[in-house]
N, C-alpha and C positions, 0 to 999 in steps of 0.2 A: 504494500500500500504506500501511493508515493505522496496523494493526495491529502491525507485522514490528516490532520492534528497529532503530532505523539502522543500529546495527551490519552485522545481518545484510542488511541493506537492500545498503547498501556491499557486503557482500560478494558477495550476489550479482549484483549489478552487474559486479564484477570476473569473476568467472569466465563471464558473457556477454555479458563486452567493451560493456556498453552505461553509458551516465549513471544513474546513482542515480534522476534526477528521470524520468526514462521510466516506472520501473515504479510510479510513482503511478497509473498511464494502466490497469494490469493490472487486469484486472475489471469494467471498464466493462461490458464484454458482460454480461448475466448469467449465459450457461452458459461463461464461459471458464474460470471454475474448475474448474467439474465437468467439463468437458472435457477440462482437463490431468489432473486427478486421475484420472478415470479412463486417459488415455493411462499416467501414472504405474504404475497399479497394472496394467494390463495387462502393461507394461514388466517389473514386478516378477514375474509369474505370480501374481498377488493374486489370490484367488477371494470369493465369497459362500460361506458356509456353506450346508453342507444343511440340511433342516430337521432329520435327527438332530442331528445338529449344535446349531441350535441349543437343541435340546428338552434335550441334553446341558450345555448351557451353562447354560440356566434352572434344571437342578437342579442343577449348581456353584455357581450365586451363591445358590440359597437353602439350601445345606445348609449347618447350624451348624459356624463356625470354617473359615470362607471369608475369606482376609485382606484387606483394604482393598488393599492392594499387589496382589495379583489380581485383583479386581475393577478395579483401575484400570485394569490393564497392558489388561486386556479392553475395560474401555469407549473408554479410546485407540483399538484397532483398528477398531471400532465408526465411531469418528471420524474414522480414515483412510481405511479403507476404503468406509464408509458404512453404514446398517443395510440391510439383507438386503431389508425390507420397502418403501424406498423405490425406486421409479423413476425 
């Protein structure tokens, strides 16, 4: 992990019992992420929007006096979840 915070690096370390320097090794694979991430969000009951959904969403972010803080909070989930439109 090149990305993560030490901090957080450390921590998560501790909570699965392994050495800090292991999880350099995470990601190698290239679908290990998407792997866990979706394990994660399945975990979660995390869905894909429908396309109401998102047809609903497109005319949120374009209707005037949409606040940055909502559009954020949305594009995050975007981010964790993934978009809709990839496979």
């Amino acid at each position: 992990m090149k990305a993560a915070p030490p901090v957080a690096v450390v921590r998560l370390a501790e909570q699965l019992g392994i050495d800090p320097g292991a999880l350099r090794l995470y990601g190698k694979r290239a679908k290990t992420r998407t792997d866990h991430l979706r394990l994660v969000a399945q975990y979660l009951s995390w869905r894909l929007p429908t396309m109401m959904e998102l047809k609903e969403l497109d005319e949120f972010l374009l209707m005037p006096g949409s606040s940055w803080r909502e559009v954020c909070a949305i594009s995050a989930l975007f981010l964790i979840v993934g978009h809709p439109y990839e496979s």
